[in-house]
Each structure stands twice: as structure tokens, then as C-alpha cells.
The first five atom37 places (N, CA, C, CB, O) and aatype in JSON, in Angstrom:
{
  "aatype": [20, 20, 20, 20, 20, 20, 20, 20, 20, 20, 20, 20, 20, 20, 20, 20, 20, 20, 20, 20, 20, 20, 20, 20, 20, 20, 20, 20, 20, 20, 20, 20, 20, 20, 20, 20, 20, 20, 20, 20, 20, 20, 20, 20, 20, 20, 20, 20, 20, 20, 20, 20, 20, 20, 20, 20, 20, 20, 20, 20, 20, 20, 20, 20, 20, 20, 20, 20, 20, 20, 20, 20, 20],
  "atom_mask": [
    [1, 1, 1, 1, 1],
    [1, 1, 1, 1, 1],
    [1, 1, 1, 1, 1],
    [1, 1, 1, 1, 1],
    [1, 1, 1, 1, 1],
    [1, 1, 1, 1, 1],
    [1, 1, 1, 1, 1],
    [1, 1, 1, 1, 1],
    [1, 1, 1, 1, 1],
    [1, 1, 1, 1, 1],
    [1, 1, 1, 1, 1],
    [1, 1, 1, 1, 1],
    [1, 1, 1, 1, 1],
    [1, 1, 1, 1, 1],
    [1, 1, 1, 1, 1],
    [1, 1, 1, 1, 1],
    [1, 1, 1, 1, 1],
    [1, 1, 1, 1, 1],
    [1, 1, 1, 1, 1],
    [1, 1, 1, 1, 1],
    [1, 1, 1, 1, 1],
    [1, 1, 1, 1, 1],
    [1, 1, 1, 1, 1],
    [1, 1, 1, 1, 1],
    [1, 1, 1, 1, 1],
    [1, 1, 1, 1, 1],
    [1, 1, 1, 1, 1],
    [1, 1, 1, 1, 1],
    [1, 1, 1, 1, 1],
    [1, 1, 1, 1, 1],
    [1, 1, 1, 1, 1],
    [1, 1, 1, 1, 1],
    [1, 1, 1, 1, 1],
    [1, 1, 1, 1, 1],
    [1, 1, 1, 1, 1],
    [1, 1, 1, 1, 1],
    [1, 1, 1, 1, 1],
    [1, 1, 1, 1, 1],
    [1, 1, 1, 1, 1],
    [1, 1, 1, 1, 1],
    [1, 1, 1, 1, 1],
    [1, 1, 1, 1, 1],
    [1, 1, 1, 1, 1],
    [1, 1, 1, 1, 1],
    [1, 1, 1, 1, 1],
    [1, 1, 1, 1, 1],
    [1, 1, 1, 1, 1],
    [1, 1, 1, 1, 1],
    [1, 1, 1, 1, 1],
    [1, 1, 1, 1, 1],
    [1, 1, 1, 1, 1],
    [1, 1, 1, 1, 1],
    [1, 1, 1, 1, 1],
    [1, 1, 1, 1, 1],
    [1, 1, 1, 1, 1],
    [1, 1, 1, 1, 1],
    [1, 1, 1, 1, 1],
    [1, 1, 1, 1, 1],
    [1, 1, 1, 1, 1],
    [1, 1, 1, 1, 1],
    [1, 1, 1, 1, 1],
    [1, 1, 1, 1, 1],
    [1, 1, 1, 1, 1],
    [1, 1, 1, 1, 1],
    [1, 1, 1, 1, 1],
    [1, 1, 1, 1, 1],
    [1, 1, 1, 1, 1],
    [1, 1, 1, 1, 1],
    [1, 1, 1, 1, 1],
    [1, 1, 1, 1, 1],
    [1, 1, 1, 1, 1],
    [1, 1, 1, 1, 1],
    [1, 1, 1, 1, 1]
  ],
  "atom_positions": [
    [[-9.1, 13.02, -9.88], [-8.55, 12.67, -11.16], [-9.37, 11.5, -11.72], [-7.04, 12.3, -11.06], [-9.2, 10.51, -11.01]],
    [[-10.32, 11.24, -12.89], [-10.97, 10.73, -13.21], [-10.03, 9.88, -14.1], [-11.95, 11.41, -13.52], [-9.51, 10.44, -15.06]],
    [[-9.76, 8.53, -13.86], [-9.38, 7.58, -14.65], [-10.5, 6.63, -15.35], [-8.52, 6.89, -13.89], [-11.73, 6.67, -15.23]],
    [[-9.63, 5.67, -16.2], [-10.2, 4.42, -17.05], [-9.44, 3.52, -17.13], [-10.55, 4.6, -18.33], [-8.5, 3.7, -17.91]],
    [[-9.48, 2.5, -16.55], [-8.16, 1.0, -16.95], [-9.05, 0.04, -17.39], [-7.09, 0.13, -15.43], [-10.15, -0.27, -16.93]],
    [[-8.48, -0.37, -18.26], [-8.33, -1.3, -19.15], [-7.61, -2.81, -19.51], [-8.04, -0.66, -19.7], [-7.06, -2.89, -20.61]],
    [[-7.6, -3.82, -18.78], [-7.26, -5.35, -18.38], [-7.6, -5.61, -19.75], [-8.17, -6.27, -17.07], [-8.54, -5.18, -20.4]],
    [[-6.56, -6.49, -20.14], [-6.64, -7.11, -21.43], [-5.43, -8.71, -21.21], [-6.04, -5.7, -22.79], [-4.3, -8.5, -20.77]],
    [[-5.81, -9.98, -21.51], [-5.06, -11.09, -21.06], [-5.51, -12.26, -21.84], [-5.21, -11.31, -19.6], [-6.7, -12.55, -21.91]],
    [[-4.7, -12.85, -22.35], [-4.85, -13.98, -23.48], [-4.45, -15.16, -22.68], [-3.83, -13.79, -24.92], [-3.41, -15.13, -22.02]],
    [[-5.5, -16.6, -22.71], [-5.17, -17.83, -22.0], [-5.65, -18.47, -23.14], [-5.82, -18.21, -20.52], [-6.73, -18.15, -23.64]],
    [[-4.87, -19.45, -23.65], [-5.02, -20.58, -24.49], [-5.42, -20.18, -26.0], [-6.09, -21.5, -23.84], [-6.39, -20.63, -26.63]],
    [[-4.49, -19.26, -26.46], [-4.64, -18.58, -27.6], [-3.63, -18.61, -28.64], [-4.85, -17.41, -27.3], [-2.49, -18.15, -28.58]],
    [[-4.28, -19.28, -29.72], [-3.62, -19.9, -30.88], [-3.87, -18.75, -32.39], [-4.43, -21.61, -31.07], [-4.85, -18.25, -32.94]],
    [[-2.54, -18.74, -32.59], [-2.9, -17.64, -34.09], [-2.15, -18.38, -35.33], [-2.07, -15.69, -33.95], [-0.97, -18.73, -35.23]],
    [[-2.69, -18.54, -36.14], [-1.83, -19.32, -37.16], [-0.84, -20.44, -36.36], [-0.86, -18.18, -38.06], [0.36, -20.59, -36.6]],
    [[-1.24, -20.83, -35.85], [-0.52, -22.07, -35.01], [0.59, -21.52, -34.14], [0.18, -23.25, -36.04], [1.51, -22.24, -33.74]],
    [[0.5, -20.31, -33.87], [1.54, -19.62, -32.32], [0.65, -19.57, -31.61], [2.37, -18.04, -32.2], [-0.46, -19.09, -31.83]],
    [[1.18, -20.19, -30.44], [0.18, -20.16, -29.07], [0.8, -19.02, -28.4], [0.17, -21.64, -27.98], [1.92, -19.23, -27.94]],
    [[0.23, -17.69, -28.23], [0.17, -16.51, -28.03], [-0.14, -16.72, -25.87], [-1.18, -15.77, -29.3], [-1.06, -17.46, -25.52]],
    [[0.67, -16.05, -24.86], [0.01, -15.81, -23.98], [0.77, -14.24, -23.42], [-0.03, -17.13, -23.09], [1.8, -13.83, -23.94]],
    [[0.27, -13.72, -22.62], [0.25, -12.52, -22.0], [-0.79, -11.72, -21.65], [0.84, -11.9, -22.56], [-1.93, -12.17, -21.51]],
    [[-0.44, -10.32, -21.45], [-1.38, -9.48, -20.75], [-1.0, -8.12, -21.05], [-1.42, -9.73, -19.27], [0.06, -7.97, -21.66]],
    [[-1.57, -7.25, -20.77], [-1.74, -5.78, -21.19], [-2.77, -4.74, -20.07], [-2.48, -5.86, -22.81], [-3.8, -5.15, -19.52]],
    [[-2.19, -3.36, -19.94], [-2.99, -2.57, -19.33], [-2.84, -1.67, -19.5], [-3.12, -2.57, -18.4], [-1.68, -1.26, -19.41]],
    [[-4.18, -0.52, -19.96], [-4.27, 0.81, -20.5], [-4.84, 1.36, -18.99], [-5.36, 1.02, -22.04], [-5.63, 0.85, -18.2]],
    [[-3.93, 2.86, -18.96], [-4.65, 3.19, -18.14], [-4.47, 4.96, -18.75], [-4.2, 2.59, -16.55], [-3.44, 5.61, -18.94]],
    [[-5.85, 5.29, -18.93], [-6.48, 6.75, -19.36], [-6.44, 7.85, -18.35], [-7.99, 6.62, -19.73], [-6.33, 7.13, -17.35]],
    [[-6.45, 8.99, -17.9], [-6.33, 9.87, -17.21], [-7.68, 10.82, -17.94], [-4.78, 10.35, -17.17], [-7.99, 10.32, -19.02]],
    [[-8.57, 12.13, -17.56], [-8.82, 13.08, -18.12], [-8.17, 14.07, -17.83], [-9.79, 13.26, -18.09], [-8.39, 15.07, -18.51]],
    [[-7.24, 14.16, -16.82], [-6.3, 15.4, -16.71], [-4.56, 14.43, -15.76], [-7.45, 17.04, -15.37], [-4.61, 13.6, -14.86]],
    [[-3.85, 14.76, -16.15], [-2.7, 14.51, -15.34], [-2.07, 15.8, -14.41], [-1.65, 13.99, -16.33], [-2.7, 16.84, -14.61]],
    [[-1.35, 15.89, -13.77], [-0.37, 16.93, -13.12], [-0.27, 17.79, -14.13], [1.08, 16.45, -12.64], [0.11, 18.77, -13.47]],
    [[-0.32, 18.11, -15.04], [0.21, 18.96, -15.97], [-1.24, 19.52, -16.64], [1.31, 18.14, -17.03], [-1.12, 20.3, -17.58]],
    [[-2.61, 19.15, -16.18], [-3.64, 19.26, -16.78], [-4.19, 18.93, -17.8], [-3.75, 19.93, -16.8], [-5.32, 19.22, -18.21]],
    [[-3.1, 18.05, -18.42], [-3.68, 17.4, -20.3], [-4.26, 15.58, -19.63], [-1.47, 17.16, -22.12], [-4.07, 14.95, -18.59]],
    [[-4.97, 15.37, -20.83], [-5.21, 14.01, -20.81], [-4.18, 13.37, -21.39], [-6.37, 13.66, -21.39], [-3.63, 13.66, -22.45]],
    [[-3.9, 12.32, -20.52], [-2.94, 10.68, -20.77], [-2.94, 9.98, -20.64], [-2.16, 10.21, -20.6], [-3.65, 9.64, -19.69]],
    [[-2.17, 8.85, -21.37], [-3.11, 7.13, -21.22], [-1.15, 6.75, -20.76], [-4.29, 5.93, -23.55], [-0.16, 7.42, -21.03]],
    [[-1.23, 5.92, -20.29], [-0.32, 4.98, -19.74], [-0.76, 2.85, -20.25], [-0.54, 5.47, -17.77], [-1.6, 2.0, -19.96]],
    [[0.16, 2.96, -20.92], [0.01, 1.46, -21.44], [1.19, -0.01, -21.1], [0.02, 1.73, -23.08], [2.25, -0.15, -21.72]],
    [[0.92, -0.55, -20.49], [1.93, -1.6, -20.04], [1.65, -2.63, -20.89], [1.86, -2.05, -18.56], [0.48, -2.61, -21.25]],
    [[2.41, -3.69, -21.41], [2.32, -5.06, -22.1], [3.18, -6.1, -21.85], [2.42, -4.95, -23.38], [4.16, -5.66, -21.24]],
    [[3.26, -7.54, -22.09], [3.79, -7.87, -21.75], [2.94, -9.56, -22.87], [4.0, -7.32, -20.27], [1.89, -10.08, -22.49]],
    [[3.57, -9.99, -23.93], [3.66, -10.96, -24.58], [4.71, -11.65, -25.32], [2.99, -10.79, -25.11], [5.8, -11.13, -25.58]],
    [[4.22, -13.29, -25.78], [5.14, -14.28, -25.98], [4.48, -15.12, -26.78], [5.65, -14.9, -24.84], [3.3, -15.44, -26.62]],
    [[5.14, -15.47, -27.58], [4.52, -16.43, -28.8], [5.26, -17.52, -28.67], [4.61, -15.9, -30.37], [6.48, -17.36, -28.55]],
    [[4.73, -18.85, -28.65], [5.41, -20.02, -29.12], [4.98, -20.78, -30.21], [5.5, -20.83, -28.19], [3.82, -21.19, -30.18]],
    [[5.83, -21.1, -31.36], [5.75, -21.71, -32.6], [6.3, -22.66, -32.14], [6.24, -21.17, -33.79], [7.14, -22.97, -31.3]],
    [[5.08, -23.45, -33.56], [5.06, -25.34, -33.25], [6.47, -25.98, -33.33], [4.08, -26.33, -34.61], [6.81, -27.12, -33.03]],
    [[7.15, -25.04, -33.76], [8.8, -25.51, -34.04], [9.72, -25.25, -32.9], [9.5, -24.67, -35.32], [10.94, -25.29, -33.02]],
    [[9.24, -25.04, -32.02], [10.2, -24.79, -30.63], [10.57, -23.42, -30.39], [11.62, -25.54, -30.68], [10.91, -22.9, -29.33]],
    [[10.43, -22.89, -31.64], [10.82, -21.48, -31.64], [10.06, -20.32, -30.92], [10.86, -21.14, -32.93], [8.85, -20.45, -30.69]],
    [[10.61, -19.4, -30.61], [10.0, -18.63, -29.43], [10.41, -17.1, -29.94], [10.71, -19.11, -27.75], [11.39, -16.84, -30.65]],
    [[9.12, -15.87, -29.26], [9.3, -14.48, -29.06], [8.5, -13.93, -28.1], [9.12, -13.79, -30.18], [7.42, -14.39, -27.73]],
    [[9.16, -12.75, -27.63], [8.33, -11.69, -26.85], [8.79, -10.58, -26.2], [7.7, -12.23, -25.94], [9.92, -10.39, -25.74]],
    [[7.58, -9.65, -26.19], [7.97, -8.49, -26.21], [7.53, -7.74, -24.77], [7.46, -7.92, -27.47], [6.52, -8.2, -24.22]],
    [[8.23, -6.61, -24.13], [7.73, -6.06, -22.86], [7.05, -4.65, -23.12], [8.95, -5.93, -21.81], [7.6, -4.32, -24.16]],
    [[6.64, -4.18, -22.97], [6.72, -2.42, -23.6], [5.93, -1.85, -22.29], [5.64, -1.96, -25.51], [5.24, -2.56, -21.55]],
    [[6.13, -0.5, -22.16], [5.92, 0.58, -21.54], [5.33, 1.83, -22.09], [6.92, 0.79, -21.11], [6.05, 2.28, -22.98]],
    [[4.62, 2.32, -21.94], [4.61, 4.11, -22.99], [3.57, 4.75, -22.26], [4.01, 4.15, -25.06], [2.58, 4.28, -21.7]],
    [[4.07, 6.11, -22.38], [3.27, 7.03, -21.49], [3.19, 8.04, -22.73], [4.04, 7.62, -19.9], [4.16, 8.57, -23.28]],
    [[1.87, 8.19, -23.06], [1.48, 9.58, -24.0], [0.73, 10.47, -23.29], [0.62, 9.31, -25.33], [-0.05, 10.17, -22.38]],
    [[1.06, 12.04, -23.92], [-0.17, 12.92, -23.01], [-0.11, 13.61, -24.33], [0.15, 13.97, -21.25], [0.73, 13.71, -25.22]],
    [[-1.5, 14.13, -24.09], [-1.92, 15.18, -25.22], [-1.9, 16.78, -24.94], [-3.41, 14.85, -25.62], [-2.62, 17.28, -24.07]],
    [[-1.06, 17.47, -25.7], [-0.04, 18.4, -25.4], [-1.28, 19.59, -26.1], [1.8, 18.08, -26.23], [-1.84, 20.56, -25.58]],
    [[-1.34, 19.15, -27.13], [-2.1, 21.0, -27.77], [-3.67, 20.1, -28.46], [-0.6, 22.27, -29.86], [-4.11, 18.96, -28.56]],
    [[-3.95, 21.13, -28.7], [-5.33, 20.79, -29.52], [-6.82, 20.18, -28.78], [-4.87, 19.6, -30.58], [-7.95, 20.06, -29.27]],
    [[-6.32, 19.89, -27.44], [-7.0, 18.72, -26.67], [-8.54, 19.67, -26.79], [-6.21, 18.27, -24.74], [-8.39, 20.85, -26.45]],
    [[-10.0, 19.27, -27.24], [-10.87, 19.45, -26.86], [-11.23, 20.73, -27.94], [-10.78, 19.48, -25.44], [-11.98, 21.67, -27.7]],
    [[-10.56, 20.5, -29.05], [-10.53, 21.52, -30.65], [-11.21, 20.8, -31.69], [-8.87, 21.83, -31.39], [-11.4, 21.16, -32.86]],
    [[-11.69, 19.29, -30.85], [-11.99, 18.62, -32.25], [-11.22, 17.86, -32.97], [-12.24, 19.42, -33.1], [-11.39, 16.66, -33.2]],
    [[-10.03, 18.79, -33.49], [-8.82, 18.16, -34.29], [-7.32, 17.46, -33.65], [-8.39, 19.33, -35.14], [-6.47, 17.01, -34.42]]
  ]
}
């Protein structure tokens, strides 16, 4: 099974004055159990504003590509 992952991670990262930290990981398949290609994506970020105020988000998602795969379209 030919994969691709993808590490993605923010240290000391400021956006409009939210200091942004977390991490992220894609991970690509060219065929799964089912024979289609799928990417698997994990995340995991948090923002802190200069005002004490705070967010963040967790996410998960698994897509596979069902019809068309290798049609071009």
C-alpha cells in the first residue's frame, strides 16, 4: 500500500496578533481496502488573543474517492 504523510506544526506563530500553536497530519493512501484512493487528516489547533481570550479546534476526516478516480474529472 503506497502511502504519503504529511507533518505540518506551528511554534511561535503570530497572526494578526493571535499566537496560533498546534499541529496537523495528512495521510494519503493510492489504494485503501476497498481499492480507491484516501487521505486521512488529523488536526489539532489553538489561538490565543492578546485579550486573554482563547479558541481551538480538534478535527478528524477520512475521505476516499468513490467514482471517477483516474477519468481526469
Amino acid at each position: 500500500m503506497a502511502t504519503k504523510t504529511i507533518n505540518r506544526s506551528l511554534e511561535d506563530f503570530t497572526f494578526n496578533g493571535v499566537a496560533v500553536e498546534g499541529s496537523s497530519r495528512l495521510v494519503r493512501m493510492r489504494s485503501n481496502d476497498n481499492g480507491n484512493p484516501q487521505s486521512e487528516a488529523v488536526a489539532s489547533y489553538s489561538g490565543l488573543w492578546p485579550d486573554g481570550g482563547t479558541a481551538s479546534f480538534t478535527t478528524n476526516r477520512t475521505r476516499e474517492w468513490l467514482e471517477g478516480y483516474g477519468s481526469g474529472f
